[in-house]
N, C-alpha and C positions, 0 to 999 in steps of 0.2 A: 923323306916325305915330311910335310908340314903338320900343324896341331890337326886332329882330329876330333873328330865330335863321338860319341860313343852312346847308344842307347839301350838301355836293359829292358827287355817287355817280360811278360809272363808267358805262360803257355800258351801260345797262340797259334792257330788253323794255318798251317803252310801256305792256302792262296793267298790270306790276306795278307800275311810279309811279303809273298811273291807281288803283289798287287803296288804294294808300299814301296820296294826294292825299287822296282819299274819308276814309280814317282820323284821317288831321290835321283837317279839316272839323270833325270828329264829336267830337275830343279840343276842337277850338277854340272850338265851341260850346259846348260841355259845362262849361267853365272847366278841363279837368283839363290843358290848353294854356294857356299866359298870355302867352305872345309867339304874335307873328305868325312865321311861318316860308319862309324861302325854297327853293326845291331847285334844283341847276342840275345838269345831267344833259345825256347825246346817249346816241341810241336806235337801235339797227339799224332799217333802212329798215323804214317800215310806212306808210301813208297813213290818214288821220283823215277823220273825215266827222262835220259840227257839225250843229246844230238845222236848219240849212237844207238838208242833205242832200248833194249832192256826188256819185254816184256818175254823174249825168248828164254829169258834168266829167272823167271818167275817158275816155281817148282812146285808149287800148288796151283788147284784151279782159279780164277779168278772169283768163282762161284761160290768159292770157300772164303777168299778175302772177302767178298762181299758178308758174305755170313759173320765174318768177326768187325765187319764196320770199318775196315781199313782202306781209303779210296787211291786209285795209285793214276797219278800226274804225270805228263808230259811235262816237259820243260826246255828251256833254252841253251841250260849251260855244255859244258862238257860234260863225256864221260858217258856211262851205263847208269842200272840201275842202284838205287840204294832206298834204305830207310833210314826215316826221320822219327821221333820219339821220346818221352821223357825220359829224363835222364841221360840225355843225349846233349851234348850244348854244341850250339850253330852258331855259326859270327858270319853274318854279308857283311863284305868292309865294301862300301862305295867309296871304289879310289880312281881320282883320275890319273890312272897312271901316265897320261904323255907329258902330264903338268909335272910329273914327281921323277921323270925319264926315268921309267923304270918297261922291259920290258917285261912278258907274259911269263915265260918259263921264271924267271929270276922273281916275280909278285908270287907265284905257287909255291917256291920256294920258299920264300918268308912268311905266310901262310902253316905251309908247313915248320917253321920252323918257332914260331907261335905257339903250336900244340905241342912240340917238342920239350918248349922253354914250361908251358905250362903244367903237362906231365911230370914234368924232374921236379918242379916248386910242389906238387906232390904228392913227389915219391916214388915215381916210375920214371926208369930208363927207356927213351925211345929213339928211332932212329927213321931215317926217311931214305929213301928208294929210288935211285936215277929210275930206272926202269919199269917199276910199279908205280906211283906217285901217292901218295900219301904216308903214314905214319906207322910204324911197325911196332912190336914189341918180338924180337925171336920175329917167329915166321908168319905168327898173330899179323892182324890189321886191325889198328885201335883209333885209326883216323884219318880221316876222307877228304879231299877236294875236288871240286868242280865248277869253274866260275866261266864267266862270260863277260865278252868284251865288246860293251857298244860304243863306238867314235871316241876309243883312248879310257873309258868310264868302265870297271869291270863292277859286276856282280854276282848274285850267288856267291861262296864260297866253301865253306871249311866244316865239316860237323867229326865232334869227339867224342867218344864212348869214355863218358864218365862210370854209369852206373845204369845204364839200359838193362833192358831184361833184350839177351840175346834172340831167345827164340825166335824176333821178330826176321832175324836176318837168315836163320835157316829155311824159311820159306824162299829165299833167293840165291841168286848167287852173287853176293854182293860185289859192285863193280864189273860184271860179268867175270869175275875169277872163282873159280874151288875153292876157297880162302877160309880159315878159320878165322872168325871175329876174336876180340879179347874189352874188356873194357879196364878202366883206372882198377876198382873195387874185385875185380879177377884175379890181377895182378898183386896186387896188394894183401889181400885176403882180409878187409876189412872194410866200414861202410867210408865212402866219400861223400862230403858235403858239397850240393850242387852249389852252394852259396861261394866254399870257399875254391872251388873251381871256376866261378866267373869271374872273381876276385881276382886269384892268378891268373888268369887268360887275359883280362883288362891290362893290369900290369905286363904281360908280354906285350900284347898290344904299345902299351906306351913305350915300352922301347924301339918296337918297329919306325913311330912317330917321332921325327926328330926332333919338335916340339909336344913332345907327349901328347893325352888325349884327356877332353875334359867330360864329365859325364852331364847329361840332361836328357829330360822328359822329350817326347814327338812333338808338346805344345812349344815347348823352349824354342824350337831346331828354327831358329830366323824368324819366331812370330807365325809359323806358318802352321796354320790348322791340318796337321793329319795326327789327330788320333783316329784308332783303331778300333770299329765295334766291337766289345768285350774288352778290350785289352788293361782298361781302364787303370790307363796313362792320360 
């Protein structure tokens, strides 16, 4: 795959990168995009629900997540449900994959293999799952994929338990499996910096890219105006 473009937001409300995601797509396809583009972001707590549904994997009432403010989303990609939240770090890479001949199973792959590269830089060993799909420690699940593929363009992707507060995933069953969670800072037994976890992840990223990836603001991204209410980019 060619250079990609790479963008860092702050905390920011899952629909509006869902909302943003969707516009890259649309720029990507269109050619008024010419690189693939990556976003890495963490999102106030909110719970997602993929093509396969997920709301039967919810183990509390909804009545209750309402009560703690946590709203849980529909979506387009793969998969069951999961949570999103700080100290959680999310990457949607928009890649066109028919431009990069790459197929679906073998991009999840590198994806997964991403969180992999970026866990050992540090400090944790992990491993990926023909059969489960995402990212292990032991029997733990320390990180997730789910992407979606429109006319050769995926999005959605990859989120990794740096340093979340788990309880959120005990309310579920995350991925629709019995699964115990783990994060980096579990494993480790010591704090990680969200800072130098997007750092390594970037860098994974730039290996994925066979012309590595260069970093810029939403405003940069081809002159084209989508900043973000709040995001202030």
């Amino acid at each position: 795959m060619n250079k990609a473009k790479i963008i860092e937001l702050p905390l920011t409300a899952y629909e509006e990168v869902h909302d943003l995601q969707k516009r890259l797509v649309s720029m990507r396809l269109s050619g008024e995009l010419d690189r693939d583009v990556v976003i890495l972001v963490e999102h106030p707590p909110v719970y997602t629900l993929g093509k396969r549904g997920g709301r039967e994997n919810i183990v509390v009432s909804e009545g209750f997540l309402k009560e703690q403010g946590i709203p849980v989303v529909q979506t387009e990609r793969g998969g069951n449900i999961t949570w999103h939240g700080p100290g959680q770090l999310v990457a949607y890479p928009i890649v066109h994959l028919d431009e990069a001949r790459m197929g679906v199973a073998d991009f999840v792959g590198a994806l997964e293999q991403v969180m992999i590269e970026t866990l050992d830089a540090l400090g944790v060993s992990a491993r990926s799952d023909a059969v489960n799909r995402g990212v292990w420690v032991g029997d733990a699940k320390i990180g997730s994929v789910g992407i979606r593929v429109n006319h050769g363009v995926s999005f959605h992707g990859l989120a990794l338990n740096v340093a979340p507060d788990l309880t959120f995933f005990s309310w579920i069953n995350p991925c629709g499996l019995a699964v115990s969670m783990t994060t980096a800072e579990q494993e480790l037994g010591r704090k990680v910096s969200m800072t130098a976890a997007r750092c390594e992840m970037k860098r994974a990223f730039g290996a994925l890219f066979s012309e590595g990836v260069v970093e810029m603001t939403l405003n940069e991204l081809n002159g084209f105006p989508l900043a973000l209410c709040g995001a202030g980019t």
